[in-house]
C-alpha positions in Angstrom: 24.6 -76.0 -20.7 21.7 -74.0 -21.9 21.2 -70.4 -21.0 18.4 -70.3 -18.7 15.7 -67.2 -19.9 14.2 -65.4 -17.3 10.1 -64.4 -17.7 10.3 -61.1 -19.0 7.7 -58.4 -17.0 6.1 -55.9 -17.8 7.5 -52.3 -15.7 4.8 -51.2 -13.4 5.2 -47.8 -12.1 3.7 -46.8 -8.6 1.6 -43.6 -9.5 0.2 -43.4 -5.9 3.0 -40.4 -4.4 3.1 -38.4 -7.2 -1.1 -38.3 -7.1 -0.7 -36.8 -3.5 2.2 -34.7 -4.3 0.1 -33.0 -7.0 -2.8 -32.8 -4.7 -1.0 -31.5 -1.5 0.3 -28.9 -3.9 -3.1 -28.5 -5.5 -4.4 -27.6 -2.2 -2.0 -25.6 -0.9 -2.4 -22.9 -4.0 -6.5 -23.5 -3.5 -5.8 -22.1 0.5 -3.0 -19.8 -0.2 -3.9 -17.9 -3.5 -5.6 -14.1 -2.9 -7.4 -12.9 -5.6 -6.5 -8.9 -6.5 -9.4 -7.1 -5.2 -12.7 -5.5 -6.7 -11.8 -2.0 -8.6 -14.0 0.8 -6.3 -15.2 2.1 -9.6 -15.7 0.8 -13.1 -14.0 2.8 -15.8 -15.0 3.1 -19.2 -11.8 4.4 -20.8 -11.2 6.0 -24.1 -10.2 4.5 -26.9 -6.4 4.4 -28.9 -4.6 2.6 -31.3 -1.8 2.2 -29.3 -0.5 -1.6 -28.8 1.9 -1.0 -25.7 0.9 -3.1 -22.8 0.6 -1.9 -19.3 3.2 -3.5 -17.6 2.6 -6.4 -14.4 5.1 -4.6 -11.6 6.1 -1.6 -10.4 3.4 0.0 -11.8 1.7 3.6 -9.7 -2.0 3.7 -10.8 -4.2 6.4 -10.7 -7.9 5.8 -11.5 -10.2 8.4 -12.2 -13.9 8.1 -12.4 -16.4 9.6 -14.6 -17.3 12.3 -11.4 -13.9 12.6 -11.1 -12.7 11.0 -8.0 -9.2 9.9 -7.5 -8.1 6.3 -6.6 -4.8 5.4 -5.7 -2.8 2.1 -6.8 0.2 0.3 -6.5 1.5 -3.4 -6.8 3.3 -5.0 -4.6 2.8 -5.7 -0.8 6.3 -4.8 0.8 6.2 -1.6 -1.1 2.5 -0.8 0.0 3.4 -1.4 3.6 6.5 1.1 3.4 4.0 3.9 1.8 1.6 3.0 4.5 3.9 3.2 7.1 5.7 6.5 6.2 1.9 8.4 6.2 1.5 7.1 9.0 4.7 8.1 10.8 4.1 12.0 9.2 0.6 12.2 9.5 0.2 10.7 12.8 -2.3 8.8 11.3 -2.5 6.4 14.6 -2.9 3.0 12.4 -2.7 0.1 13.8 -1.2 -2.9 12.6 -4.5 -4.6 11.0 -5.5 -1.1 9.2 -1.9 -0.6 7.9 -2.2 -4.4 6.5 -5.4 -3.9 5.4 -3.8 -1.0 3.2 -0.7 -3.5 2.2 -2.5 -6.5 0.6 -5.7 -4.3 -0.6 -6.7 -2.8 -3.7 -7.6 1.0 -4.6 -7.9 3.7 -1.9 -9.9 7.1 -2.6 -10.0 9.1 0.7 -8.5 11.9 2.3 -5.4 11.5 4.4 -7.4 12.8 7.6 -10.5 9.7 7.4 -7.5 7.3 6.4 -7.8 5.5 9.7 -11.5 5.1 9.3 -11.2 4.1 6.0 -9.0 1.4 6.5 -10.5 0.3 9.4 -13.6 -1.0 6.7 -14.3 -3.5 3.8 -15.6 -2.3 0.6 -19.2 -2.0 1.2 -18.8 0.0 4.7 -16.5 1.7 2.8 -19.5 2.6 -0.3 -21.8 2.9 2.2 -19.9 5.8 4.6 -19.5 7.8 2.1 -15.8 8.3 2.6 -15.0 7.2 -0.9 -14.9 11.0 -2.3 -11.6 10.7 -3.6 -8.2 11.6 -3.4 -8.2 15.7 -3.3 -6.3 16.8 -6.3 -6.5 20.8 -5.6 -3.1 22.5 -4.9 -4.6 23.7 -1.1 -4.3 20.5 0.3 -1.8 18.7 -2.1 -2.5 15.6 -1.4 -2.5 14.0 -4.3 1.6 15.1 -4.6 1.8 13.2 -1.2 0.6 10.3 -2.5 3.0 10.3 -5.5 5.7 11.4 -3.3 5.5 8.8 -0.7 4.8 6.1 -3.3 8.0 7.1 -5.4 10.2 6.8 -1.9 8.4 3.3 -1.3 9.1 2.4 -4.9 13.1 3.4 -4.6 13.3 1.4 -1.6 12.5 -1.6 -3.3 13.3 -2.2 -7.0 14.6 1.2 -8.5 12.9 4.0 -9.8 14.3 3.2 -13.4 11.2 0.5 -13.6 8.5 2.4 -12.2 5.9 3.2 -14.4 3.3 6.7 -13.4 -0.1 5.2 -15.2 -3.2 7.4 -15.1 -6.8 5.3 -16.0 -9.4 7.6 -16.7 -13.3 7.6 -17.4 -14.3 8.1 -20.8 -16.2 11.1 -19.4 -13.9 12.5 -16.7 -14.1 16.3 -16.6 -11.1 17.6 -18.1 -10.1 20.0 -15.0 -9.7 17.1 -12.9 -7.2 15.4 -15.5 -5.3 19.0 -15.7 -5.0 18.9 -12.1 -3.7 15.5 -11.9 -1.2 16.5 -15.3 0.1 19.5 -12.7 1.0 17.8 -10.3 2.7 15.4 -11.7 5.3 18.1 -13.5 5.1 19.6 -10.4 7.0 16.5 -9.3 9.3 16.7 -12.0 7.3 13.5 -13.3 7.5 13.9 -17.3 6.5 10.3 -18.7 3.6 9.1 -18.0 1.2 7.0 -19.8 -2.9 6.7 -20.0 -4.8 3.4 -19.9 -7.1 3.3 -22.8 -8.9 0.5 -25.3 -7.6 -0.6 -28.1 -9.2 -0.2 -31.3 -8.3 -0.9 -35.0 -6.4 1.6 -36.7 -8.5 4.3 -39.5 -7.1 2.9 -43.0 -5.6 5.9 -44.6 -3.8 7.7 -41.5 -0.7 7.7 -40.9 -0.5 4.8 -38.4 -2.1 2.7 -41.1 0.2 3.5 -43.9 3.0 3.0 -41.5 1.6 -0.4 -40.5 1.9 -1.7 -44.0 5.3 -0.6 -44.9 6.1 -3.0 -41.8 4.6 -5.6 -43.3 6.7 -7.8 -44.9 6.3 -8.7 -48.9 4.5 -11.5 -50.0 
């Protein structure tokens, strides 16, 4: 008996679930994504040759302005909430739970310890506008500055290890040098040797060393 054929068909794939997982997911990141928040300041920072990258974590950022105010840093929420917390508990601060998560998901903070409350108790144009952005104090009177390192070293060991924290100081092209020497004190104060500064990259002067360096690297053609 012959073999009976059967019609060959073409495979037709049902696209219609994987469209709505893609767009349920879509969605989901559109509603659950924060974007970092607006820098207080804008810095102009000098320029460098230097190629090293400023890492994405664990990373304590001090931003200094061209009149020399101080702004405070650090990534990670957890981390924030622990420094937060800890001023809080030896400043008797009196936060509350929306001004201490206020300070956990936001950006920069430039204030005194004592109008920390009220500072945190505003978004960033009441915070422009009160005139409470002057900047962390960086004179040895108060110390502040060391508390902020301090606590935010403790809130960094609690969480991934010292060994990857990185002490990163961004400062205006114009920023008085006292205020950098103050901020260089207190750090070695601390016992805080490495740090690094935030500056532009620029193209390397042919005929320095850097440049003659950079072609020995090279490799032969």
């Amino acid at each position: 008996m012959p073999k009976v054929k059967m019609p060959r068909k073409s495979t037709a794939i049902d696209m219609t679930a994987m469209c709505d997982v893609a767009f349920l997911l879509l969605t989901f990141f559109m509603l659950a994504t924060k974007f970092k928040p607006d820098e207080p300041v804008t810095v102009i920072t000098p320029s460098s040759i230097n190629t090293q990258l400023l890492p994405d974590s664990d990373v304590m950022l001090f931003t200094v302005d061209k009149d020399g105010r101080v702004f405070f840093s650090m990534d990670g929420q957890p981390k924030r909430r622990k420094l937060i917390e800890d001023l809080n508990t030896q400043y008797h601060l009196g936060l509350d739970d929306k001004e201490m998560n206020n300070f956990a998901v936001g950006g920069s903070v430039g204030t005194d310890i004592k109008n920390l409350k009220a500072y945190l108790g505003m978004n960033a144009d009441q915070r422009k506008a009160s005139g409470l952005e002057k900047g962390i104090p960086t004179d040895s009177v108060n110390g502040e500055l060391g508390q902020w390192i301090e606590y935010g070293t403790t809130a960094q060991a609690g969480s991934s290890g010292l060994n990857k924290l990185s002490y990163c100081i961004k400062a205006d092209n114009q920023t008085p040098y006292p205020v950098i020497k103050d901020i260089l004190d207190t750090f070695k104060k601390k016992h805080i040797q490495k740090l690094n500064l935030v500056t532009n990259l620029e193209a390397i002067p042919p005929g320095t060393a850097a440049a003659l360096a950079q072609e020995e690297t090279k490799p032969a053609k």
